[in-house]
C-alpha positions as CSV (number, residue, x, y, z in Angstrom):
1,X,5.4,70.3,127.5
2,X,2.6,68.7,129.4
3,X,-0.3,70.3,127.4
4,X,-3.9,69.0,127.0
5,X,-4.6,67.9,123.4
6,X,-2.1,64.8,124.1
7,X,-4.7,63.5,126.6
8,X,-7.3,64.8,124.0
9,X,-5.1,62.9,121.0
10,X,-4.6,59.7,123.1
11,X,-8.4,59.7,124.1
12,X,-9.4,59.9,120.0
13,X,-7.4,57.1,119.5
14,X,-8.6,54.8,122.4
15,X,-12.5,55.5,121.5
16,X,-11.8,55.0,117.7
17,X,-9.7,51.8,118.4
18,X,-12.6,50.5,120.9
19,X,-15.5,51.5,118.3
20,X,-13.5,49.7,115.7
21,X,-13.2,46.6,117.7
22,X,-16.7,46.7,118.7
23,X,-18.4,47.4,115.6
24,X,-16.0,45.9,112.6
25,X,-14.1,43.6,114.3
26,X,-15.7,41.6,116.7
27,X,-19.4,40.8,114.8
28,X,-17.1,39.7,112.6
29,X,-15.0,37.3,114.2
30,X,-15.6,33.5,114.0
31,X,-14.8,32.7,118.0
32,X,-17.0,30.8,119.9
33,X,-16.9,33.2,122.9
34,X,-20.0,35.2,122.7
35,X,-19.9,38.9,121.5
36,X,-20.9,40.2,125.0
37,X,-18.4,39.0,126.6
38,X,-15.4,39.7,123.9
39,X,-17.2,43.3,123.8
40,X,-16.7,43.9,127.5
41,X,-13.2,42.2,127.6
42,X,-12.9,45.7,124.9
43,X,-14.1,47.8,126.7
44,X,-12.1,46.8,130.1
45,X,-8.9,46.9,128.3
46,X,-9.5,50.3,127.1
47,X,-8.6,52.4,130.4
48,X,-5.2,50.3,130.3
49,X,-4.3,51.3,126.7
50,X,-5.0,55.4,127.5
51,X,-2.9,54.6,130.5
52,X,-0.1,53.0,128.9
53,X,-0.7,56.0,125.6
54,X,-0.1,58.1,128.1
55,X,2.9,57.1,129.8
56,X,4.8,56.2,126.5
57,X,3.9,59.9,126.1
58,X,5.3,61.0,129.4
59,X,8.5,58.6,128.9
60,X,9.3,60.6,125.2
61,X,8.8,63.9,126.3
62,X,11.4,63.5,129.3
63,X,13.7,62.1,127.3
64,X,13.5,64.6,125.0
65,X,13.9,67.3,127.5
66,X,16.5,65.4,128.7
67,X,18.4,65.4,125.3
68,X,17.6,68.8,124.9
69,X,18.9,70.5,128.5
70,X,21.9,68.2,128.2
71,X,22.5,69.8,124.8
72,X,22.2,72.6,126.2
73,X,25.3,72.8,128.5
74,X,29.1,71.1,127.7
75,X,29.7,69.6,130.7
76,X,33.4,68.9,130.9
77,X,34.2,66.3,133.5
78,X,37.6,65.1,134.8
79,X,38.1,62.2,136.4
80,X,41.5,62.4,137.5
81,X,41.8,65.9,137.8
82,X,43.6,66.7,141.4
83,X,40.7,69.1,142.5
84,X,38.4,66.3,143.6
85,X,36.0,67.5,140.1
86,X,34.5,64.1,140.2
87,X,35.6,62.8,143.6
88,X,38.4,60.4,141.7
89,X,41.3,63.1,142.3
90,X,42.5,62.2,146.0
91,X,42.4,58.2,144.7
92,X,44.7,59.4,142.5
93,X,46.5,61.5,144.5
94,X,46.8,58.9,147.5
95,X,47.6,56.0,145.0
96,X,49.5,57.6,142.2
């Protein structure tokens, strides 16, 4: 699930977000903060958005394998059940 063209997807849209800021946005922008230094505030916060791009990437895809093995397989449990299933059965059995 882990393949190469999310990197290669997330990259795309880090560069094209980062040329966008850099060449439409920012000359155009009436701040007092010279360009330079809004231009390499860009460019520093670029590593941090492919990091986070990929991590929200991560997060979905084991969640969705998640879902999907736990769809997968019924799991029947039974709280009360006297064989000790789910460790709750000899409370029951001591107390009831």
């Amino acid at each position: 699930m882990d393949r190469s063209w999310w990197t290669v997807a997330i990259l795309v849209l880090v560069v094209l977000y980062g040329l966008y800021r850099l060449i439409i946005e920012e000359p155009a922008s009436p701040s007092p903060v010279p360009y330079w230094m809004r231009a390499s505030a860009v460019l520093i916060w670029l590593p941090l958005m492919y990091a986070t791009g990929m991590s929200v990437v991560r997060i979905l895809l084991a969640l969705f394998f998640t879902n999907w093995l736990f769809a997968r397989f019924k799991l029947l449990i039974k709280p009360l059940h006297p064989t000790v299933q789910a460790d709750l059965g000899c409370w029951c059995a001591c107390y009831g």
